[in-house]
TORKOL-4160 file (C-alpha; in steps of 0.2 Angstrom, whole numbers, padded with zeros to 4 digits, m for minus):
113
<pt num="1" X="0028" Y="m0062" Z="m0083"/>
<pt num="2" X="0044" Y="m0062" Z="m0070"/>
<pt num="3" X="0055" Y="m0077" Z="m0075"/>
<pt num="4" X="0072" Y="m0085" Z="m0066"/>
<pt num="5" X="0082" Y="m0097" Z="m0073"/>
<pt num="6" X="0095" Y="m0103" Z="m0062"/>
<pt num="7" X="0111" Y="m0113" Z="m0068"/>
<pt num="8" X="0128" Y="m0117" Z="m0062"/>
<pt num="9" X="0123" Y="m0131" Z="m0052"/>
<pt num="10" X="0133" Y="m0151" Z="m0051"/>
<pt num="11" X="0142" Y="m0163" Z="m0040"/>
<pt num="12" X="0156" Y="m0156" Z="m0035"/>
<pt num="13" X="0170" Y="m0166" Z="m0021"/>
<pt num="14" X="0170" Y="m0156" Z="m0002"/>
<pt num="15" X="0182" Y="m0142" Z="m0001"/>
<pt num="16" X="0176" Y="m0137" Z="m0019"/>
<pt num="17" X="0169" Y="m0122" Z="m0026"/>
<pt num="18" X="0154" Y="m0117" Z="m0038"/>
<pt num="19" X="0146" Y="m0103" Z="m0044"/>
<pt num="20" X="0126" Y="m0103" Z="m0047"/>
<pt num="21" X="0119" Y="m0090" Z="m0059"/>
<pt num="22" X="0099" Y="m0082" Z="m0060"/>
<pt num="23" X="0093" Y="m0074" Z="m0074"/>
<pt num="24" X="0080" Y="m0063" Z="m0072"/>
<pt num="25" X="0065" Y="m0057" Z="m0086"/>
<pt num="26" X="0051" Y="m0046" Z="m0084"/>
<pt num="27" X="0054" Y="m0036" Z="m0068"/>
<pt num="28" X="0064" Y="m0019" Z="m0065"/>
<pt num="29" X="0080" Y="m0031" Z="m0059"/>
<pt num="30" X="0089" Y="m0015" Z="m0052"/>
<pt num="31" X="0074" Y="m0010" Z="m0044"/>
<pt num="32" X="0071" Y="m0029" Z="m0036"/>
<pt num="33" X="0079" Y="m0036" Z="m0019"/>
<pt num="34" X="0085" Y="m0055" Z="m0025"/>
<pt num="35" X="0088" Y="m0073" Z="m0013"/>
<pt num="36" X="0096" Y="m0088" Z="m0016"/>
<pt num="37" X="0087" Y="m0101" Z="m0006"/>
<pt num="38" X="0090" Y="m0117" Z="m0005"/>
<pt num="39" X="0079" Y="m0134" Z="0001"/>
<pt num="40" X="0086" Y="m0154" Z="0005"/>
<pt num="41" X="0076" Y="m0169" Z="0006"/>
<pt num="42" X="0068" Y="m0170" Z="0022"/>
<pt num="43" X="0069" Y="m0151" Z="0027"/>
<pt num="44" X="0060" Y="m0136" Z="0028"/>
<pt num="45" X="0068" Y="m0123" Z="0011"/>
<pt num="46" X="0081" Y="m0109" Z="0021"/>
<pt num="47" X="0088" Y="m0093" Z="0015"/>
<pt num="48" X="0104" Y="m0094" Z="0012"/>
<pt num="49" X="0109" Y="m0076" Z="0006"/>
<pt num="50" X="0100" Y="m0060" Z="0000"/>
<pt num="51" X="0105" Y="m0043" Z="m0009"/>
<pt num="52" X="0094" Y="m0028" Z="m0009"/>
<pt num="53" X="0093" Y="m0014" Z="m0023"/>
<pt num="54" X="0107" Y="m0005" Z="m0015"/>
<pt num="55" X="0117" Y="m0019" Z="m0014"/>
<pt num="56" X="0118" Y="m0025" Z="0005"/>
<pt num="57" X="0119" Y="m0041" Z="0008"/>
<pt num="58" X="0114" Y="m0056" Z="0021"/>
<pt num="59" X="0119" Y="m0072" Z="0022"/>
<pt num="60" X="0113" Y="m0088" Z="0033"/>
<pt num="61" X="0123" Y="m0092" Z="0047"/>
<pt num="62" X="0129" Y="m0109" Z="0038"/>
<pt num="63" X="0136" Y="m0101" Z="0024"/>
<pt num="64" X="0142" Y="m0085" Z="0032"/>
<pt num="65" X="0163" Y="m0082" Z="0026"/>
<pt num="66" X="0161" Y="m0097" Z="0014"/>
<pt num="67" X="0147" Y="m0091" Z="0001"/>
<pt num="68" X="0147" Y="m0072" Z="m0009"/>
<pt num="69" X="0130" Y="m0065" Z="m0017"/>
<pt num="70" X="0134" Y="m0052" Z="m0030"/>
<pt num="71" X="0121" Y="m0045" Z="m0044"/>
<pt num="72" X="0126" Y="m0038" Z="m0061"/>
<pt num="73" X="0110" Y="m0026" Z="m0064"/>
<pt num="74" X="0116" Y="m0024" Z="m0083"/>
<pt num="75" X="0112" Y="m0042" Z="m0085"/>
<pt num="76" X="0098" Y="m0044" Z="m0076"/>
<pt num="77" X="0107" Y="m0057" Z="m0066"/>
<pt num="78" X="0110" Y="m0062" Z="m0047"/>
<pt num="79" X="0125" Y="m0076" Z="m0042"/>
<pt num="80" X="0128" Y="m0084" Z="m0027"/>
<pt num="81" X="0149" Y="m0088" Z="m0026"/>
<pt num="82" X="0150" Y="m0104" Z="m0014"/>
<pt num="83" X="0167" Y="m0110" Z="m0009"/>
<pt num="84" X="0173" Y="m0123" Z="0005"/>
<pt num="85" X="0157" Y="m0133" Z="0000"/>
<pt num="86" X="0153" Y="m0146" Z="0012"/>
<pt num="87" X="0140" Y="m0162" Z="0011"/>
<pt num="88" X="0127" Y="m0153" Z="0022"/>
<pt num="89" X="0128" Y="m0140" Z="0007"/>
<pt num="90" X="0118" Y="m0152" Z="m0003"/>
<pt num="91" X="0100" Y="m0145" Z="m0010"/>
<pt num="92" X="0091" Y="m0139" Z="m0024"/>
<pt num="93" X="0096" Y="m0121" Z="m0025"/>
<pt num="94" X="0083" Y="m0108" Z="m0030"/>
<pt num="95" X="0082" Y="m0089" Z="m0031"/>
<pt num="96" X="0070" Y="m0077" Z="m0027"/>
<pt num="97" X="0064" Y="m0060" Z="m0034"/>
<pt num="98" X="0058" Y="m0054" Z="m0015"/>
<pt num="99" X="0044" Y="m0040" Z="m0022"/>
<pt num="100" X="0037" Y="m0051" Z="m0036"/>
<pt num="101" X="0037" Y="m0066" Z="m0023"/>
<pt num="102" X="0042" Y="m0076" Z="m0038"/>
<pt num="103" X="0056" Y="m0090" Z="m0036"/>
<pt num="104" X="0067" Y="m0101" Z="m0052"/>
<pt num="105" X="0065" Y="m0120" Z="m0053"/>
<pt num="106" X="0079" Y="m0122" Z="m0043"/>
<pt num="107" X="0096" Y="m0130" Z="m0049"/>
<pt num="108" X="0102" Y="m0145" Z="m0041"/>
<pt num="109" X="0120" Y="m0145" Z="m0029"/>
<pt num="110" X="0129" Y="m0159" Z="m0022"/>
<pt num="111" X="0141" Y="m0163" Z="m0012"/>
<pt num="112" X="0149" Y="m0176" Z="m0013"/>
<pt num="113" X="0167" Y="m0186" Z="m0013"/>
């Protein structure tokens, strides 16, 4: 069955940086389009960035010139770089394998002096 197991998360002050990993089992990773989501109290869940098989990316309008999606097929893993992090920032993180439809149990950011 497709696993993801997100880490990387914590409190971190504004202006800081942290680097969320997802491990992925049981689907062809290389062959798999990946997204980190992302969902705070009170509001609807958002994408925040995707990477397709080849390796193009997209990123929310939020993050865009502050976060970096990059995959590592050899290890079945997708990360999500986030730097100049801000208190709006703040939300369970989650990824997503986009073909399986399957997503992590999220990993918990904050943002917070």
């Amino acid at each position: 069955q497709v696993q993801l197991v997100e880490s990387g998360g914590g409190l971190v002050q504004p202006g800081g940086s942290l680097r969320l990993s997802c491990a992925a089992s049981g689907i062809i990773f290389s062959l798999s389009d990946m997204g980190w989501y992302r969902q705070a109290p009170g509001k609807q869940r958002e994408l925040v960035a995707q990477i397709t098989r080849l390796g193009s990316t997209y990123y929310g309008d939020s993050v865009k010139g502050r976060f970096t999606i990059s995959r590592d097929n050899a290890k079945s893993t997708v990360y999500l770089q986030m730097n100049n992090l801000k208190p709006e920032d703040t939300a369970v993180y989650y990824c997503k394998s986009i073909q399986s439809g399957t997503r992590g149990q999220g990993t918990q950011v904050t943002v917070s002096s």
